[in-house]
C-alpha positions, -999 to 999 in steps of 0.1 A, spaced: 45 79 -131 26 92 -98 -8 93 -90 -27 125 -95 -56 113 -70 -67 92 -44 -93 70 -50 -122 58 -32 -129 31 -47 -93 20 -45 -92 31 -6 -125 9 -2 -112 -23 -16 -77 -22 4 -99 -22 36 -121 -50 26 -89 -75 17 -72 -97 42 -38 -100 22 -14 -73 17 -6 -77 -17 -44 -74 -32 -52 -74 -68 -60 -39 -63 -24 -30 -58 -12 -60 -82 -33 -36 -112 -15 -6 -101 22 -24 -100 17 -37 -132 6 -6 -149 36 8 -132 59 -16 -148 42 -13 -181 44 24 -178 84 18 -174 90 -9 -201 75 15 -225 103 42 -222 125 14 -219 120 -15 -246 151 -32 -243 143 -57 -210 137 -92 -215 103 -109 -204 121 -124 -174 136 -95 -165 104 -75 -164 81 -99 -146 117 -101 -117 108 -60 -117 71 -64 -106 79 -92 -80 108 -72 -67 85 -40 -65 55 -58 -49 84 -75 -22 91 -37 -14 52 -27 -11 56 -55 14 88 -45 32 69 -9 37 45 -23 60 71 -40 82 89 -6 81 60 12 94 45 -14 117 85 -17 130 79 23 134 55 22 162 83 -2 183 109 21 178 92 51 183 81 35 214 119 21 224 128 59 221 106 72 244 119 44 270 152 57 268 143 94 270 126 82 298 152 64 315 181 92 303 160 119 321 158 101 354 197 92 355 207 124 352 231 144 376 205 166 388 176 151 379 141 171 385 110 159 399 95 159 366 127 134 353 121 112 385 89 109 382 78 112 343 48 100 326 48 64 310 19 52 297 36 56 266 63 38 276 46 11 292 17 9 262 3 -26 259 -3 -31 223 33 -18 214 46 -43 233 30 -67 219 34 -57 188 75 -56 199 70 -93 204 51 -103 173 63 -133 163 57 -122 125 74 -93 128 103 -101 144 114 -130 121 105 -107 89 127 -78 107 154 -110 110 154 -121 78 144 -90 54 169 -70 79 140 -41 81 154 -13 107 151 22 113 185 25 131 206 44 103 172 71 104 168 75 141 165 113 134 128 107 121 120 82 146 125 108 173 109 135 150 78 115 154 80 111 188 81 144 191 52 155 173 35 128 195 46 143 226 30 178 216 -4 166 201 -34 172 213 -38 136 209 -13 122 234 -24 149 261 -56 135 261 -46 99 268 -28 107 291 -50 126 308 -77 99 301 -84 73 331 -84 45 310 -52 23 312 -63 -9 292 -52 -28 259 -79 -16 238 -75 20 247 -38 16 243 -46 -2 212 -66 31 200 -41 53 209 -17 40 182 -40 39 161 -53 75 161 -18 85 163 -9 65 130 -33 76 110 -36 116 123 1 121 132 23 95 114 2 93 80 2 130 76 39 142 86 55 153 53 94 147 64 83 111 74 66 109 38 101 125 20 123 100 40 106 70 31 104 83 -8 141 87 -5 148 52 12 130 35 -14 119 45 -50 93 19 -49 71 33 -23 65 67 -42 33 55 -44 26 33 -23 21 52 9 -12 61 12 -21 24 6 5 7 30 -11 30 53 -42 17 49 -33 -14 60 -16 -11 86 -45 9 102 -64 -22 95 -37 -46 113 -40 -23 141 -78 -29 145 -75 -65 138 -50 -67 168 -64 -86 204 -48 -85 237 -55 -127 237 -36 -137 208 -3 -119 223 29 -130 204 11 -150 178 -16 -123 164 -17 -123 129 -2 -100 104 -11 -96 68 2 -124 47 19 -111 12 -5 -125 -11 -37 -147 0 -27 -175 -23 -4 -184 -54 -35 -177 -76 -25 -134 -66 9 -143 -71 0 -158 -104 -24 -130 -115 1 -109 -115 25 -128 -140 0 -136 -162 -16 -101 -161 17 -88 -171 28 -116 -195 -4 -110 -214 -3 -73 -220 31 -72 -230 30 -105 -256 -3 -91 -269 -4 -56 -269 -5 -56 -308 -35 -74 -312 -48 -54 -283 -44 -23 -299 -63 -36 -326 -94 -44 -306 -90 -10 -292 -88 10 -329 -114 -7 -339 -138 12 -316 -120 49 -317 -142 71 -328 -125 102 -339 -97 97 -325 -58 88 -339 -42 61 -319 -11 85 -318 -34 109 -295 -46 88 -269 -22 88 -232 4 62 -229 -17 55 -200 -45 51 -211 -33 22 -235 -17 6 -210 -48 8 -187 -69 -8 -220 -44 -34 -223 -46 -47 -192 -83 -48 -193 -84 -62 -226 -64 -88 -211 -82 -97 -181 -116 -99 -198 -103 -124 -221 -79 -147 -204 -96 -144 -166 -132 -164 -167 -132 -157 -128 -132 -120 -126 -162 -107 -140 -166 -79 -164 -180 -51 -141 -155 -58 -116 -128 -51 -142 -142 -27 -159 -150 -7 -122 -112 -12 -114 -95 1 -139 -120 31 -145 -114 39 -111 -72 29 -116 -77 57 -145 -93 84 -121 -62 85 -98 -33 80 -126 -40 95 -159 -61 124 -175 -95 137 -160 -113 122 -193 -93 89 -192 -119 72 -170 -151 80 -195 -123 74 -222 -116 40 -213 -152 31 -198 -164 41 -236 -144 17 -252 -145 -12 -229 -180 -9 -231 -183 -13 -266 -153 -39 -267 -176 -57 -248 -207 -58 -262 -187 -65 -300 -172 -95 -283 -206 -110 -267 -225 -103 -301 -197 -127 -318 -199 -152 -286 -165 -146 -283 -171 -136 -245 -189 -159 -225 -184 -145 -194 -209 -122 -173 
């Protein structure tokens, strides 16, 4: 199932979370998941909730693989630098080459990221067996527009280095369509991940100071158990009551056969269903909004007025029977 837009509202509340795994993205897994267990009914519970954990791991592991990106791109250009000037014949150029790449504060600091290093460690995250698109990178690096000008720029200070890295993520990495097919191929999990795992690594960027050196924080996985837990339940609770779901949703069709309506669009009402009833912290508008705006980017273009239709009068059938107490 792929995305056929990107969403603002989606975009908007990535930037605004301090966690990597938000419930933005948790919304999006599980209607993955769903999406899958509904050409395939033959998984157990246990095994399907094992799928969404696994898959939100790997949304996880993408960041380090990117942030791990900037190091290595950086390593690279060290050793072109120092192959160049040990040459036989080296040329003035080779002897003296330019460095502030080489010598850029904030990748080095990022090189020594506590964080990152144990994760790399332990997750055994590396970029050696696809060197060719590490140096493919650097390259287009090397002949922007973008790298000229800092060179060229008399500022040599963390937060200018900091900047650099940034506007070379997000205008150079982010948009190069053989780093985009390697990464697809790596991992099928990340189909559809990358504009969002981009998003927040832009955000680390930011977030990174030249005081907090090795220790500067990256994004934790999820903010707290209660994410971790949203998830499971979320998915527990469409799957074991998707038949009475589907009743609540009949009951509002108007001129329409259940057998018509996108798979999608169930599963996206499902979900809903199931967070407005069994999830008295989230309020209503805020779940409604989400998966309206989930609908926009994954299913038909009528699937968000679709679904906003019938939450809407869900809703208000469920407060006229006090069955909904909830704002």
């Amino acid at each position: 199932m792929q995305p056929v837009a990107k969403t603002e509202k989606i975009e908007n509340n990535i930037v605004l979370s301090y966690n990597m795994i938000n419930r933005v993205l948790i919304r999006i897994k599980t209607l993955q998941i769903l999406f899958a267990c509904s050409q395939n009914k033959d998984q157990s519970l246990k095994a399907i909730e094992n799928e969404l954990l696994h898959s939100l791991q790997k949304s996880y592991d993408l960041y380090f693989y990117f942030l791990l990106l900037i190091v290595d791109i950086t390593r690279i250009k060290q050793q072109k630098t120092d192959i160049a000037r040990n040459k036989y014949l080296p040329t003035e150029e080779d002897l003296n080459p330019a460095v502030k790449l080489d010598e850029n504060k904030f990748a080095r600091q990022l090189a020594q990221n506590e964080t990152l290093c144990k994760y790399v460690e332990e997750q055994k995250i590396s970029w050696n067996n696809d060197l060719n698109i590490v140096r493919h990178l650097l390259n287009a690096i090397l002949e922007s527009d973008l790298y000229r000008t800092y060179l060229e720029s008399g500022n040599s200070n963390y937060n200018a280095d900091r900047e650099f890295w940034r506007a070379a993520f997000k205008n150079i990495i982010c948009t190069d369509e053989e780093l985009d097919a390697q990464l697809e191929e790596m991992c099928i999990y990340w189909n559809d991940d990358l504009e969002i795992i981009e998003t927040f690594v832009l955000k680390t960027i930011k977030r990174f100071e030249e005081e907090n050196g090795e220790k500067q924080e990256l994004l934790p996985m999820f903010k707290s158990d209660d994410d971790r837990d949203f998830a499971i339940e979320l998915l527990r609770l469409s799957l074991s009551n998707g038949d009475e779901y589907k009743e609540m949703i009949n009951a509002h069709l108007k001129n329409w056969d259940m057998d018509r309506i996108a798979e999608v669009d169930l599963l996206l009402l499902r979900m809903a269903i199931a967070e407005i009833l069994s999830f008295p912290t989230i309020p209503i508008s805020v779940t409604m909004n989400e998966y309206i705006e989930i609908a926009k980017a994954y299913s038909t273009p009528k699937s968000a007025t679709f679904i906003n239709g019938i939450l809407d009068a869900l809703v208000r059938k469920l407060k006229s029977e006090k069955k909904l107490l909830k704002s």
